[in-house]
C-alpha positions as CSV (number, residue, x, y, z in Angstrom):
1,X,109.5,55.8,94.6
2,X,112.2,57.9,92.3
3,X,110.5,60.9,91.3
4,X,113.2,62.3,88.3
5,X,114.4,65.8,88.6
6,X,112.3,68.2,86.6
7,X,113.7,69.2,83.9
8,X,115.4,72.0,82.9
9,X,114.6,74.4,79.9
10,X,117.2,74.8,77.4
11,X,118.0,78.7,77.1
12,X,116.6,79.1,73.9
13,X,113.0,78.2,75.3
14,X,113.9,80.5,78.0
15,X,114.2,83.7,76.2
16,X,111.5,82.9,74.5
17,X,109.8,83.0,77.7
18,X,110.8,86.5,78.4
19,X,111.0,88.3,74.6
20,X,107.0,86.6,74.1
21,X,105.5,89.9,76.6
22,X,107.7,91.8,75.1
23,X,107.1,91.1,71.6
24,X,103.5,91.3,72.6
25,X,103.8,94.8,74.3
26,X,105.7,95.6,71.4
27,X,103.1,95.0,69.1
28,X,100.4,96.6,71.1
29,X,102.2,100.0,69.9
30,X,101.3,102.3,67.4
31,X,104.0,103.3,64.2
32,X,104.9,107.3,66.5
33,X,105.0,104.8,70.0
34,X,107.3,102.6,68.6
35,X,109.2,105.3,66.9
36,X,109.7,107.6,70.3
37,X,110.3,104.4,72.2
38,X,113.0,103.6,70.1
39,X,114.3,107.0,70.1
40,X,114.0,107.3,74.3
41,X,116.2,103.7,74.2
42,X,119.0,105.3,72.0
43,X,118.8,108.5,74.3
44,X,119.6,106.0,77.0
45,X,122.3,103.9,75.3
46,X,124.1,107.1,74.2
47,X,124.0,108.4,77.9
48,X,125.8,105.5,79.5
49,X,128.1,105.1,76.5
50,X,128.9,108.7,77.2
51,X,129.3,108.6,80.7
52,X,130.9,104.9,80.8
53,X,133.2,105.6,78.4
54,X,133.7,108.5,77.0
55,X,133.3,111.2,79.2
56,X,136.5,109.1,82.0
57,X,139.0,109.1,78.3
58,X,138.1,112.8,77.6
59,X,138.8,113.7,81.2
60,X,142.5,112.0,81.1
61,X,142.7,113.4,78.1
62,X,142.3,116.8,79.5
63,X,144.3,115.9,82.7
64,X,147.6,114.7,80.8
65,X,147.5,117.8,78.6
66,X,147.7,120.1,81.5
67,X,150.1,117.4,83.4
68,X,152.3,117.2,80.8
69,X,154.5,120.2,81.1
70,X,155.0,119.2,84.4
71,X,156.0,115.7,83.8
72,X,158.5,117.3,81.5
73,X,160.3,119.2,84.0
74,X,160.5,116.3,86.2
75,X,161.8,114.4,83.8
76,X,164.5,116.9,82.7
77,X,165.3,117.5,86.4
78,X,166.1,113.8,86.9
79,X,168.2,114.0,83.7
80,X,170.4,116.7,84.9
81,X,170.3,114.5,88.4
82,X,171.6,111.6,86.3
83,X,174.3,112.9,84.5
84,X,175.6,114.7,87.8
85,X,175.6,111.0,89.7
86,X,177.6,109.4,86.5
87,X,179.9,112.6,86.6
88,X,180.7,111.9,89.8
89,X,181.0,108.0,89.7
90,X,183.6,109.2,86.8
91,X,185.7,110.7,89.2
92,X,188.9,108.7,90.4
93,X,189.0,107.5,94.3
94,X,190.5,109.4,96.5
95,X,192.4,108.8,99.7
96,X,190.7,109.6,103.2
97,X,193.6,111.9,104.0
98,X,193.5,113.6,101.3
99,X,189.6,114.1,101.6
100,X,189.9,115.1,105.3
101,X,192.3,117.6,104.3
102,X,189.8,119.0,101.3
103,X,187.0,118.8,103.9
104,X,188.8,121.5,106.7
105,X,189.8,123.4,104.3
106,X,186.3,123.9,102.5
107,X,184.9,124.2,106.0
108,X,187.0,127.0,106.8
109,X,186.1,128.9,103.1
110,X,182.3,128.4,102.8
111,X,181.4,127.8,106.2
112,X,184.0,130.1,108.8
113,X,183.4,130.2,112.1
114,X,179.5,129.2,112.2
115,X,181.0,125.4,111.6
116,X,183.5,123.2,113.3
117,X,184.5,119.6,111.7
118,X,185.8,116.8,113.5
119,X,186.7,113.4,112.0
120,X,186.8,110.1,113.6
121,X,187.7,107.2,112.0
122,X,185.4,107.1,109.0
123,X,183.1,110.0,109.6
124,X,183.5,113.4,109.7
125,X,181.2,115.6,112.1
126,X,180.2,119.0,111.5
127,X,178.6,121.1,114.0
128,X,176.9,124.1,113.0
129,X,176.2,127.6,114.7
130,X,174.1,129.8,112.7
131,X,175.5,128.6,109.1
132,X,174.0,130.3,106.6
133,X,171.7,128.3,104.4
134,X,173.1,129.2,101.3
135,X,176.6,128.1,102.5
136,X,175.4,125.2,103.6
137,X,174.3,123.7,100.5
138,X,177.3,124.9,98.1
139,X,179.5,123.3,101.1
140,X,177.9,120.0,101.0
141,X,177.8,120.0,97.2
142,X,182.2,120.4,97.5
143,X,182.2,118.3,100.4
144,X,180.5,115.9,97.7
145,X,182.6,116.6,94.9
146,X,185.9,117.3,96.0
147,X,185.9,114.9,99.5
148,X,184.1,112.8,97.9
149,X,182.2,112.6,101.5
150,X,178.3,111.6,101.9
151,X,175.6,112.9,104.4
152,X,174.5,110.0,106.3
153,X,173.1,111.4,109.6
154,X,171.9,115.2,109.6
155,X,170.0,116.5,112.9
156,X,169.6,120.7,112.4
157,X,167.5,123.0,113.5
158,X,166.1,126.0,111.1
159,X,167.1,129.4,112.5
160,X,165.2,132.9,110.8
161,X,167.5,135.6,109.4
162,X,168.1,138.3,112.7
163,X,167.8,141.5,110.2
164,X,164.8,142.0,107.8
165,X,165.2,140.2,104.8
166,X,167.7,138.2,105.4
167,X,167.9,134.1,104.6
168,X,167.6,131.2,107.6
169,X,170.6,129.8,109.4
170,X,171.0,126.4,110.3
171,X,171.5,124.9,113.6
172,X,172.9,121.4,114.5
173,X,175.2,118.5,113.5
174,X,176.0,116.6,110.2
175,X,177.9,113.4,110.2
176,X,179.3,112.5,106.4
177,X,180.8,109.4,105.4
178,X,184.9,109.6,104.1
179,X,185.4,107.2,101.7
180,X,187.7,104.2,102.2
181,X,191.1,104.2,102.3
């Protein structure tokens, strides 16, 4: 024998199911029971509206106020970082022996005798004894500029200043990339 699948409640009949005790309990209460109940469900819908969504937004808030000046100066940094890379994609080619010849010779005036370029092919090698740090960074900035040359392999070795005060030296090799013919 088919027995028929029992049938369903629609959801109406459902909550009224579940809002009859409560309607019940409801009613059971006196005018001040009703009134503090009331009151202790506001208390509890205020709490989690507070701490689901408003307290996380004030937070940012506070966050991105401190964050901002920050952000700023990142941003202007990468500006300045921009408008150098344009300036020197502005700057016409140049040949690779006229760069190797700008490299010695900027070797020789920032760098002296703590460096020693080679070139092969090209790449240009720099080996460094003691260079100062200082020297260092305004020589790869000319070796950028006016050779037109790239760092693409750097292996060095931080060295502390021998007399009291004094800035670290660098240690190691640099291999730069001349530009093409």
């Amino acid at each position: 024998m088919n027995t028929p699948p029992p049938r369903r409640q629609p959801a109406a009949a459902l909550g009224v199911t579940i809002s009859a005790p409560l309607s019940a309990a409801w009613a059971r209460l006196d005018r001040r029971e009703r009134r503090l109940t009331g009151l202790a469900a506001a208390t509890v819908a205020l709490a989690l509206l507070w701490w689901l969504a408003l307290a996380p937004a004030l937070g940012t808030l506070r966050q991105a106020r401190t964050e901002r000046p920050q952000l700023e100066a990142r941003w202007q940094h990468m500006q300045t970082l921009k408008a150098e890379a344009d300036s020197l994609k502005a700057l016409p080619g140049i040949r690779r022996s006229e760069a190797q010849r700008a490299l010695q010779d900027s070797v020789v005036a920032a760098l002296g005798a703590s460096a020693q370029l080679s070139v092969t092919g090209d790449r240009a090698n720099l080996v460094l004894k003691g260079a100062p740090a200082g020297a260092l960074a305004q020589w790869l900035q000319d070796a950028r500029v006016n050779a037109r040359a790239l760092p693409v392999q750097a292996r060095l070795t931080r060295t502390p200043g021998h007399a009291p005060g004094a800035s670290a030296a660098w240690d190691g090799t640099l291999t730069l990339a001349l530009p093409a013919s």
